[in-house]
C-alpha positions as CSV (number, residue, x, y, z in Angstrom):
1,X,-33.6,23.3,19.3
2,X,-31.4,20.5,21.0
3,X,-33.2,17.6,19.9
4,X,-33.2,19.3,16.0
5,X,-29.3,19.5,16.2
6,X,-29.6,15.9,17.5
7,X,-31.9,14.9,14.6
8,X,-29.5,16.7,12.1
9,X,-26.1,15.2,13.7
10,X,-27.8,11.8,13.1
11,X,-28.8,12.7,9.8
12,X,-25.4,13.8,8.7
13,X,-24.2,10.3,9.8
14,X,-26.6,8.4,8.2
15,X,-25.9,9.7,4.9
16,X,-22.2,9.8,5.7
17,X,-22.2,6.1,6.3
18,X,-24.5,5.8,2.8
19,X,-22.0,7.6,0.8
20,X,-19.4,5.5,1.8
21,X,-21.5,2.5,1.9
22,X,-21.9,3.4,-2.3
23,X,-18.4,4.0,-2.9
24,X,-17.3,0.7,-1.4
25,X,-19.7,-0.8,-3.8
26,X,-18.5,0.8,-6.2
27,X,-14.9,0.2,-6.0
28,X,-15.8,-3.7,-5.1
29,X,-17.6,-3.7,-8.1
30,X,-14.7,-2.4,-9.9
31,X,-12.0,-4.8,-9.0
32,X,-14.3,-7.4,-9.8
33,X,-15.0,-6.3,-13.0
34,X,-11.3,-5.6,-13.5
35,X,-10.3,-9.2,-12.4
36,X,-12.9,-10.7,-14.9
37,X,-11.1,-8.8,-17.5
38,X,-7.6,-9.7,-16.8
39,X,-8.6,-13.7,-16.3
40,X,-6.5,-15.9,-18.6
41,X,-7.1,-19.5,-20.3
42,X,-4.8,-22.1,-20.5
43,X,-4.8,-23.3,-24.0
44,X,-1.7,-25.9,-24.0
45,X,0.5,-26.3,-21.3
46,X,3.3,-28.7,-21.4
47,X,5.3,-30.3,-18.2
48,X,9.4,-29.4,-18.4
49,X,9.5,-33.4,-18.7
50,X,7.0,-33.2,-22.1
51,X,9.3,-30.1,-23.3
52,X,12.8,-32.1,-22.9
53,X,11.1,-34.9,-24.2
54,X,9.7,-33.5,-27.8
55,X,10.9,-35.6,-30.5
56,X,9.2,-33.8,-33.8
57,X,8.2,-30.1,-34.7
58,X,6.4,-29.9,-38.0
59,X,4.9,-26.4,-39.0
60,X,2.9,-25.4,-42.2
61,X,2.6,-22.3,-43.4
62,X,2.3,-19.8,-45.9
63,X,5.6,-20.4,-46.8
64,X,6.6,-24.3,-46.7
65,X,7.0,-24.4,-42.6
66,X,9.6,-26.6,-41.1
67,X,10.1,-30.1,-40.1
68,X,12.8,-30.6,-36.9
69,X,14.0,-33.9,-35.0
70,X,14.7,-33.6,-31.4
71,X,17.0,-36.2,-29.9
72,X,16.3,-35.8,-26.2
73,X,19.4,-37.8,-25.0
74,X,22.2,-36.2,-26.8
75,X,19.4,-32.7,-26.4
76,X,20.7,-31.9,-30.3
77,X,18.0,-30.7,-33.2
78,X,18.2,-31.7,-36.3
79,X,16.1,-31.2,-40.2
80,X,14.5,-33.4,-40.9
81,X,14.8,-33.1,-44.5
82,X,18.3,-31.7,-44.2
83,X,20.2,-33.3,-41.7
84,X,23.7,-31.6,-42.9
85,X,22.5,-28.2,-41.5
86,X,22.6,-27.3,-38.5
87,X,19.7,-25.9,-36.4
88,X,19.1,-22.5,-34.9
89,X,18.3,-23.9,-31.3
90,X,18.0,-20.5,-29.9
91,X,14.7,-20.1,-32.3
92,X,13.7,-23.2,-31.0
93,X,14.2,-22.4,-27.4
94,X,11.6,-19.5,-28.0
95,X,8.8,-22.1,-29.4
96,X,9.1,-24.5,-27.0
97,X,9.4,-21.8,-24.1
98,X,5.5,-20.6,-25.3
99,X,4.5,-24.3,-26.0
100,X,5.1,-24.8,-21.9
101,X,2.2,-22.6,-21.3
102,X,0.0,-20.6,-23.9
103,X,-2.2,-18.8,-22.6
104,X,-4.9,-16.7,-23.7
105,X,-6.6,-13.1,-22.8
106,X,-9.9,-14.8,-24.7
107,X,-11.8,-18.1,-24.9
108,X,-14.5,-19.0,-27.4
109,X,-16.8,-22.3,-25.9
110,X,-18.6,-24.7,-28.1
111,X,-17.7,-23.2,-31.5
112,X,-19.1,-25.5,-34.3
113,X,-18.2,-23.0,-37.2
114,X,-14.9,-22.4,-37.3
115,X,-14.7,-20.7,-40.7
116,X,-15.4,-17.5,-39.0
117,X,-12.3,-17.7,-37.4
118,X,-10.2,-19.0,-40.5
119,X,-10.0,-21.9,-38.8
120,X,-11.6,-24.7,-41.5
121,X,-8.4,-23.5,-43.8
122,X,-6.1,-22.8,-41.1
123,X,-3.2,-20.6,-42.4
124,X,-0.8,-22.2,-40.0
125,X,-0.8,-25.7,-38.3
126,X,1.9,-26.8,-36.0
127,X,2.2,-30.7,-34.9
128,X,4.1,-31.5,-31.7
129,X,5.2,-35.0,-31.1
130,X,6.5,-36.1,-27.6
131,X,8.4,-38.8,-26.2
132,X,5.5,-41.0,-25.8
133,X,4.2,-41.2,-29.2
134,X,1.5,-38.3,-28.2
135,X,0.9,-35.0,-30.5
136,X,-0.5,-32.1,-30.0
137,X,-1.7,-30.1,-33.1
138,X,-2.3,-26.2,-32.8
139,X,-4.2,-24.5,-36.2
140,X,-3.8,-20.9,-36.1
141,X,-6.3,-19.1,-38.3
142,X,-7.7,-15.3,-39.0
143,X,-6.2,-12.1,-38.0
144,X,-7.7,-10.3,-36.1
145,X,-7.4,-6.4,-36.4
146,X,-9.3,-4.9,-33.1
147,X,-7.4,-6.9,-30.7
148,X,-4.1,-7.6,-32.5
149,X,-4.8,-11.3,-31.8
150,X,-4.7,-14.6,-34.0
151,X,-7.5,-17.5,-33.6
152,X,-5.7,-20.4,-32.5
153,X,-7.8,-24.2,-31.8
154,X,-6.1,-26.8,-30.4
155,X,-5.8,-30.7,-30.8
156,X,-9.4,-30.4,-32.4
157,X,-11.4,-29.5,-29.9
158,X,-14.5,-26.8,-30.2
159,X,-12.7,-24.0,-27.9
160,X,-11.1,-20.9,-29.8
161,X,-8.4,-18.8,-28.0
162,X,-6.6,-16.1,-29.2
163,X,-2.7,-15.8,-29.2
164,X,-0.4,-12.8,-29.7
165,X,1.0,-11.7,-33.3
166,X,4.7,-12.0,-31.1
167,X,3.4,-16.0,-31.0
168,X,2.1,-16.8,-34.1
169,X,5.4,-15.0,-35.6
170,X,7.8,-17.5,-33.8
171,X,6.3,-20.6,-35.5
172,X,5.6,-18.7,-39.1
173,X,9.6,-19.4,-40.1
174,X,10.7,-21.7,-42.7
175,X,13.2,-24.3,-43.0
176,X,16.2,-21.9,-44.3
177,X,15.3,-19.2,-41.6
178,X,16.2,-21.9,-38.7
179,X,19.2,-23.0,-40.0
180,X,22.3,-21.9,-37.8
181,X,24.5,-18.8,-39.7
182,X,27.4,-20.2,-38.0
183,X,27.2,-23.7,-39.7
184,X,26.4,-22.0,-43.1
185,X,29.0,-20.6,-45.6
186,X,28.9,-18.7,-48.7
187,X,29.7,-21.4,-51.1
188,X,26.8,-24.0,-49.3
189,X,23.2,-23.7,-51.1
190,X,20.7,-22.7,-49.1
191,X,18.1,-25.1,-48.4
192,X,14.7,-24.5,-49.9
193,X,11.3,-25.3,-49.7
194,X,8.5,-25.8,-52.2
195,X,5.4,-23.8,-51.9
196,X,3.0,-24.7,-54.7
197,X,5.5,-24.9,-57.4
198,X,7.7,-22.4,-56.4
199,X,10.9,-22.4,-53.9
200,X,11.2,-20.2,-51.1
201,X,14.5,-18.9,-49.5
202,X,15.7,-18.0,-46.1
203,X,13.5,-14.4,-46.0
204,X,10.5,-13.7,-43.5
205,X,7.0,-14.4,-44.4
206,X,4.7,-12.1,-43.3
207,X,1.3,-12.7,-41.9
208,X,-1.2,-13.1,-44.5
209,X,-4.8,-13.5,-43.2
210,X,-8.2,-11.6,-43.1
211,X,-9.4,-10.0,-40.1
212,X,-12.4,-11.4,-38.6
């Protein structure tokens, strides 16, 4: 009777120590799974010196884009097709904060057919130039619905990312929405841009692409 109460004491431990053997599995197996998930890809990342340094912005989009100067001695911004207006250097402050390091939740390898993305008639293209002559050119391409995302390539390469709407909304601004209201007045035209054959004023253009 002993012995059986032995047997059963080292049964009990056994499958104690199995139980908890399986839940450390399973709880390893979650964080790893969880950490996979959460990894993100660097798509551009820019030193502080390559952000002070930026000499040209030039977006185009939906709307016209933009085209900005950057003196990086004097640190002043100016249009490039309007120098008499002054620009809205907080708006630029936001684009070249996210051009310092945009990152992505998703990374698509070895992509040799980028019209599933939108990407072979890009909806938006933004060219940096730095100090040193370098660019960098990001195309931004299909919406994508499930995930709330935009395709974005970079500088021509065959990786996809995706960026946030929030992103993909602070470059998709045109030439009068930069300019500065406090350098404006009522009796000053508005600048304009032409967008095929048509002239486009200082409102907000809304994202306009198919979901993939």
């Amino acid at each position: 009777m002993k012995k059986q109460k032995i047997q059963l004491i080292i049964l009990l431990v056994i499958l104690g120590c199995a139980i908890g053997a399986y839940f450390a599995a399973k709880a390893y197996s979650a964080h790893k799974e969880a950490s996979e998930k959460s990894t993100t890809y660097t798509a551009l990342s820019l030193s502080d010196d390559d952000i002070s340094g930026i000499q040209n912005i030039t977006a185009t989009n939906d709307a016209g884009g933009f085209n900005v100067n950057h003196d990086s001695k004097a640190d002043t911004w100016s249009f490039a097709d309007f120098p008499d207006e002054k620009v809205d250097t907080t708006q630029i402050k936001t684009m070249t904060d996210a051009l310092s390091k945009l990152t992505s939740d998703n990374e698509i390898k070895d992509v040799t057919d980028f019209t599933q993305y939108g990407l072979d008639k890009p909806a938006m293209t933004v060219t940096i130039t730095l100090q040193d002559g370098s660019t960098h050119k990001l195309e931004v391409g299909n919406y994508n619905s499930q995930i709330s995302e935009y395709y974005l390539r970079v500088d021509d390469a065959s990786t996809v990312y995706t960026i946030s709407s929030t992103i993909y909304s602070d470059f998709n601004v045109t030439t009068s929405n930069l300019v500065a209201t406090s350098s404006s007045s009522s009796s000053e035209e508005t600048p304009t841009e032409a967008v095929s054959g048509s002239s486009v004023t200082g409102s907000s253009v809304s994202a306009s692409s198919s979901a993939s």
